[in-house]
N, C-alpha and C positions, 0 to 999 in steps of 0.2 A: 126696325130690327127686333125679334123677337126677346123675353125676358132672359133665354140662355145662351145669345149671342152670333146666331147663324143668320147670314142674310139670305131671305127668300126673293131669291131671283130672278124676273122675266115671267116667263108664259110658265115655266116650273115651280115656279112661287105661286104664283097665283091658283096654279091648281091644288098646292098642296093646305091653303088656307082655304079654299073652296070645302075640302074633304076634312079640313079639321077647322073649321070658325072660331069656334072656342076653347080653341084647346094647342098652346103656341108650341110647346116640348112637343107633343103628337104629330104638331106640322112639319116640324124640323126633320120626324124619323120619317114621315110622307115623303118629304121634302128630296131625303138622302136616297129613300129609296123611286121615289119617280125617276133621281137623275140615273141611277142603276139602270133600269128599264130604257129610257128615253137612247142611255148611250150604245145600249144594245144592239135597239132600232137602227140606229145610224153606224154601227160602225162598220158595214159592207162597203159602206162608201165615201164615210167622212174618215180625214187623217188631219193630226194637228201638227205643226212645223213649229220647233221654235230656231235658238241659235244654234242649239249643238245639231251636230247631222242627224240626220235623217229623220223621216216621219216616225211619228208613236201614233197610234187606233184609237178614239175616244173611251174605251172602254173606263167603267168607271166600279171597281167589284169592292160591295158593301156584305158586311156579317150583322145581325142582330143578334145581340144577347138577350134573353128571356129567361124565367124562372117556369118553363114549361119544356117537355119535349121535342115540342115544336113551335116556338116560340113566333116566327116569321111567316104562319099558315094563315092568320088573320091578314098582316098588314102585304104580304104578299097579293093575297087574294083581293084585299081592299083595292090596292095599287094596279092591279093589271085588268080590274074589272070594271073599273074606274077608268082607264084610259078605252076602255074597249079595244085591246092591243089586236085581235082577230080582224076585228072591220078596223082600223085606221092604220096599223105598223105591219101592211103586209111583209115585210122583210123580217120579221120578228115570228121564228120558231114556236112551237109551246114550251111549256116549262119542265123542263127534265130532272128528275132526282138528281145526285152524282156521290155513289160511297166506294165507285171503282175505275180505273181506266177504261173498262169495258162500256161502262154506262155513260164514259164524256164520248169516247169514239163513234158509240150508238146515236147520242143526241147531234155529234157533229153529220154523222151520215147521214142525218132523218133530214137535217136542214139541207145537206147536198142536193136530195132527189125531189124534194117538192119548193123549185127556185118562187123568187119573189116575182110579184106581177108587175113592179115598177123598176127595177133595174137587174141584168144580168151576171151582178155580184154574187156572190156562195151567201146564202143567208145566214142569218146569225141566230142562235138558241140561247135562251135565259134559264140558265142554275140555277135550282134550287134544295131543301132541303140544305144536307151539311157534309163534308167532305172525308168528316170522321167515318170510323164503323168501331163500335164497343167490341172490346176481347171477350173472350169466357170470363176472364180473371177481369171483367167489372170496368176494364182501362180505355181509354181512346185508341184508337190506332189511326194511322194516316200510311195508307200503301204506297211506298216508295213510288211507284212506276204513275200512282196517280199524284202524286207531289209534281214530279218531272212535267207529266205533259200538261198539267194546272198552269205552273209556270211560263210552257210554251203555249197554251193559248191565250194568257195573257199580254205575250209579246209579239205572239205571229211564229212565222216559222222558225226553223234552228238559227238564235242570232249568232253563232260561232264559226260563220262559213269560214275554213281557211285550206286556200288554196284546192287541191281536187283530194279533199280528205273523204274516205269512205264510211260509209254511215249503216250500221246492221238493219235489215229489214224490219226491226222493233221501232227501231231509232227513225227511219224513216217513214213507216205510219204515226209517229207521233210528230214528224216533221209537217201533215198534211195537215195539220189542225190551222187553221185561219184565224187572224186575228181577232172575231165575230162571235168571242162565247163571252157573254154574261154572266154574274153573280146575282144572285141575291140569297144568301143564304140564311138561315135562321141555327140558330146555337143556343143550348140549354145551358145554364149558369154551370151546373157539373163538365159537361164537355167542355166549357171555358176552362174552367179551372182545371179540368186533367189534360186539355191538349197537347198533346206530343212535343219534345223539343229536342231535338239534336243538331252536330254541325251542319251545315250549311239550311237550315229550315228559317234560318232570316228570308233565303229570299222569297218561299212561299208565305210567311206570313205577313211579308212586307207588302205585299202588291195588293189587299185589299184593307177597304177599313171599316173598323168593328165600329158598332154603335150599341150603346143600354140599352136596351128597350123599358122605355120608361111608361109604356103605356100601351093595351090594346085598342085597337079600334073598335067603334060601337057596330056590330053588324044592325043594330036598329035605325040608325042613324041613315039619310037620307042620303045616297050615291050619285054621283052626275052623270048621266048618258052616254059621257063620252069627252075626250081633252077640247081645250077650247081650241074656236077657230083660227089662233093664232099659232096652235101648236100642229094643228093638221095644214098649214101652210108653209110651218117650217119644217118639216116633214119631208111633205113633198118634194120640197128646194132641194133637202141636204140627201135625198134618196134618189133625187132623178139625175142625178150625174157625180161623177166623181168628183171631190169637194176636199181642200185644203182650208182650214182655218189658221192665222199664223199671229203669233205676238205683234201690239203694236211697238213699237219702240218706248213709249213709256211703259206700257204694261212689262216688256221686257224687263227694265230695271228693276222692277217691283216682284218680278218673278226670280229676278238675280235675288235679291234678297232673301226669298223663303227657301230657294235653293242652300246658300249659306247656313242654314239649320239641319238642312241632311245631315242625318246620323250623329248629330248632337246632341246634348245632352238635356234634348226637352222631357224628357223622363228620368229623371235621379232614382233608378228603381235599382235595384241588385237583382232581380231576375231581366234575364239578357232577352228572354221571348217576350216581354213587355217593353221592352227598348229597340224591339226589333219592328213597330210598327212607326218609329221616326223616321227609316233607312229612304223611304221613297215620298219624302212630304212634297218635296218639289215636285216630281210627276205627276200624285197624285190632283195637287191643283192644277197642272196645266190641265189634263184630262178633265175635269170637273168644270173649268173654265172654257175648253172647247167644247163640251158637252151644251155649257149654257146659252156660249155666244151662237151655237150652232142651232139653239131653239129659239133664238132672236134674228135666223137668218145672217146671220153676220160673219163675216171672212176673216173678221179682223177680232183680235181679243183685246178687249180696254181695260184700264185700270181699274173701274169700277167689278168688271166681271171677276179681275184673280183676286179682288179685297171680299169679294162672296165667296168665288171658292175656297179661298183660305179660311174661310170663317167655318166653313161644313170641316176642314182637314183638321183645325184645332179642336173643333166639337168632336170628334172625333179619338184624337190625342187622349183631352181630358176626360173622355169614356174609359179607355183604357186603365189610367190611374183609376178610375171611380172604380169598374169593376175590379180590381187590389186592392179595391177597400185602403186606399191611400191616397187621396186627395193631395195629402202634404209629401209626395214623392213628387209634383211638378217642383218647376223651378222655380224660385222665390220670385212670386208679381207679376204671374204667367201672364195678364193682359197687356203689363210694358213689353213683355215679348213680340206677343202679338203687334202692338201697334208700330214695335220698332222696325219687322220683319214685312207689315204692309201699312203703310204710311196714307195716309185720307186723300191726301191730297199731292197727286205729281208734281212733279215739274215742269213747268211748264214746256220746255225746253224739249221736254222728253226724248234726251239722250239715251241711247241705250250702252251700259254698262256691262260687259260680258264678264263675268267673274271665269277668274284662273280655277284649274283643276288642279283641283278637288276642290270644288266648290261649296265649301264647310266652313263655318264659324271654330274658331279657337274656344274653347273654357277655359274659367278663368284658371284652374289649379296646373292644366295641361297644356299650354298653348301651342300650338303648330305653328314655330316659329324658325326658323334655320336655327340649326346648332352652332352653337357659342364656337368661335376661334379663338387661339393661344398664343402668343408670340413665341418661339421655339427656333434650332433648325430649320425645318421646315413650320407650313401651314400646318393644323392637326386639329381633326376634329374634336370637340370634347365631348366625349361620348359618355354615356353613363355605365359603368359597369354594374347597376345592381340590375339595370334593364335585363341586360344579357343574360346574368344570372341566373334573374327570377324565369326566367323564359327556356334556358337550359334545365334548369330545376325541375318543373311542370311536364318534361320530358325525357327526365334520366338523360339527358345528350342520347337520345334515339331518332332521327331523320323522320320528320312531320310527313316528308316526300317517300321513303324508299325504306323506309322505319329499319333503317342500318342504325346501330350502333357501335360504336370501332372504339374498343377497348384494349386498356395496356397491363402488363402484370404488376406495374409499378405505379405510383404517385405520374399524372391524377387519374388514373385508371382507367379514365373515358374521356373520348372529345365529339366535341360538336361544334361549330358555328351558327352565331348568329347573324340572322340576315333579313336586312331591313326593306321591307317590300316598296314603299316607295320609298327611293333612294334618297340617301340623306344630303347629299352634293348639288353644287348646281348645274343644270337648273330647276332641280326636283324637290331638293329643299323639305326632303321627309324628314318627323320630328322620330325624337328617341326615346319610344316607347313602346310597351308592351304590346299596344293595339297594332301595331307597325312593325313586329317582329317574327320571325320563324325560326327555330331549332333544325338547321340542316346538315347532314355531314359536306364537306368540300364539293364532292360533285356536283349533288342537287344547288347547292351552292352558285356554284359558277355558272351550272347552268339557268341557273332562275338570275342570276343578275344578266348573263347575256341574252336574257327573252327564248333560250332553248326550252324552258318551262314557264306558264302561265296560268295563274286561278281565274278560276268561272265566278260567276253570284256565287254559285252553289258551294262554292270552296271544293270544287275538284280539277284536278290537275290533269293540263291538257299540254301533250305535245304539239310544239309549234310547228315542227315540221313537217309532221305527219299527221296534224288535228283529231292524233289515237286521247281517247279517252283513258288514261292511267290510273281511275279510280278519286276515292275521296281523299281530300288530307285529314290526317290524324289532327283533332282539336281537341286539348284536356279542357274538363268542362267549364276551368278559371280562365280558360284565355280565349279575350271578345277580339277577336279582328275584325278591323273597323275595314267596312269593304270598298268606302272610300279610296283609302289605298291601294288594294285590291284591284281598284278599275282604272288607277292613275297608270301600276304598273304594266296594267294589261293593254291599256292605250298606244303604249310604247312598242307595242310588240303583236298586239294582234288588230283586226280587222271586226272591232266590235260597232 
């Protein structure tokens, strides 16, 4: 294991100490960015299965930070000219900018018309450059419409099917995007630190992960001809037919575990866009881990493989803090985290333990716990009144849904309700708090407890009935909902 704690793994390890021998931090970004490439390659035809339904795409989308312009032009160029991606990953596109919609639909189309030589799948194209574009006024921007379909070719097509809901001709050109597009981006320390942050921009910035760039590569330095023969064999395997990789049952358990840290509190940060890269830790190791098992040939993902990919998903993490210049915003003995979250050694047994939804760890100050009973009359929740409060407060009693506010000429002049997104009863057992709260008037009300309304990632509000798009929810910029809940509720009620 190298000195900053990423295990190099398989045929992808080895090539990345191949390109950096002496130099173990330089391997690690090699390291992150071959499995980027590699999962590219394969995702026309590789899909990974765990417990929850359906397949997820290997897709594995990495950012580097640098203190240049274009910080990722070096190790980009190292990594893809080093694999010789032309002659061996016919399935793999060339590398297309991306600072608009226009330019992912261009690169998705270019990969449509010139198919791959070894399988009849839509080919896959590798981003690069960065996803910003600078205002006149000096700032980041990130174009709405290119947010949206980032998102959907990270997942594949529209994941909201419900029912025969009709979809605008925009919406359905960005529905044609294939699970098949790659990242590899590169980001200058300025566009780190000015990047964009509004409601619902967790779920783009959740779905890839950032790394320091802590070093260039040498272009003096000596290249190898091409990946070894280990990895143009595993290639081959995972391109010449449609291919499932699936948790083993111990690796399962071990996977329940890092799951359990979703959207906890591995970042003790106060800015919510640096805690929004903990929201997909669990995915992103399965993808990483199917990435690797699938360059070792392998159908099956072992425990040894998710205790490597976790090790890149934490390297990762603790990038994050580094670049906020706050080291001491992890969690106190962030490696007992770590080893609590993947354990050395299985059980032998290897049970597999499916963790309940929401499958998240408790903190210690806030536990997600059922709310305390009373002995009374009846049963009766004990609810916290300053929750409600502070969450009416934050929105004047103005509906987060339909942004009503229903006023009186008298004491208390305005009402609102709150409404707890995962329910707090059983067998939902949502905890009472702010991250688990909305300010609705009565309608929105009833109808988001009776599933008549449901939030996206994105925090925008979809009619159930008619899968009409109703726009974004209002989110004052103190209140983090945790989207955990979010999907617990939406579990209930839609076809995600």
């Amino acid at each position: 294991m190298p000195s900053d704690g990423v295990i190099l793994h398989g045929p992808i390890g080895d090539f990345a100490r191949q390109l950096s021998p002496s130099d173990d931090l330089q391997a690690e970004e090699m390291y992150a960015a071959a499995i980027s490439v590699w999962s590219t390659a394969i995702a026309p035809t590789v899909k990974v299965r765990s417990y929850l339904p359906g397949v997820r795409p290997t897709l594995v989308w990495t950012a580097f930070v640098g203190d240049s312009s274009n910080p990722s032009d070096g190790l980009a160029q190292s990594v893809v000219r080093a694999l010789r991606v032309r002659d061996y990953f016919t399935s793999l596109a060339g590398r297309h900018p991306v600072t608009s919609e226009a330019h992912l639909l261009s690169a998705v189309e270019s990969a449509r018309r010139y198919p791959s030589l070894h399988t009849p799948a839509p080919r896959s194209t590798l981003l690069e450059s960065s996803p910003f574009q600078r205002t006149p006024a000096g700032r980041q921007r990130l174009q709405g419409e290119l947010n949206y379909a980032l998102r959907q070719a990270w997942d594949g097509s529209n994941f909201l099917w419900i029912g025969a809901k009709k979809r605008t001709p925009a919406q359905q050109e960005l529905d044609r995007i294939p699970p098949t597009v790659g990242v590899l981006w590169g980001l200058s320390d300025m566009s780190w630190e000015q990047r964009p942050y509004g409601p619902g921009d967790d779920a783009f910035y959740s779905r890839f992960l950032p790394f320091k760039l802590r070093g260039q590569p040498s272009h003096g330095r000596t290249v190898q001809t091409g990946p070894s023969p280990e990895l143009v064999a595993a290639y081959e395997w995972a391109i010449g037919s449609q291919r499932e990789v699936k948790l083993s049952r111990a690796a399962a358990e071990m996977w329940g575990e890092i799951r359990s840290l979703e959207d906890s509190t591995l970042l003790n940060s106060p800015a919510p866009r640096d805690a929004a890269f903990t929201i997909r830790v669990g995915e992103h190791t399965l993808r990483v881990a199917a990435a690797l098992a699938a360059a070792e040939m392998s159908p099956a993902i072992e425990p040894n493989v998710i205790e490597a990919a976790w090790s890149l998903v934490w390297r990762s993490i603790r990038d994050v803090a580094d670049l906020a210049n706050g080291a001491s915003v992890l969690l106190e003995n962030p490696l007992a985290k770590t080893s609590s979250a993947v354990p050395t050694e299985a059980d032998p047994a290897g049970i597999c333990v499916e963790p309940s939804w929401p499958a998240e760890s408790a903190t210690l100050d806030f536990p997600d716990t059922p709310v305390r009973r009373r002995a009374a009359i009846v049963q009766a929740q004990d609810r916290d009144s300053q929750v409600r409060r502070q969450v009416k407060a934050w929105y004047d009693n103005t509906c987060q849904f339909c942004r009503t506010k229903i006023e009186f000429p008298a004491q208390p002049f305005s009402y609102s309700e709150g409404a707890h997104i995962q329910a707090l009863g059983a067998p939902h057992n949502g905890p009472d708090r702010v991250e688990n709260m909305l300010c609705l008037c009565p309608n929105c009300h009833i109808r988001f407890d009776m599933g008549g309304r449901f939030l996206t990632d994105e925090l925008r509000i979809i009619d159930s009935a008619t899968g009409e798009d109703l726009g974004p929810l209002k989110v004052h910029a103190q209140h983090r909902i945790r989207l955990a809940y979010v999907r617990q509720h939406r579990s209930r009620w839609a076809n995600t």
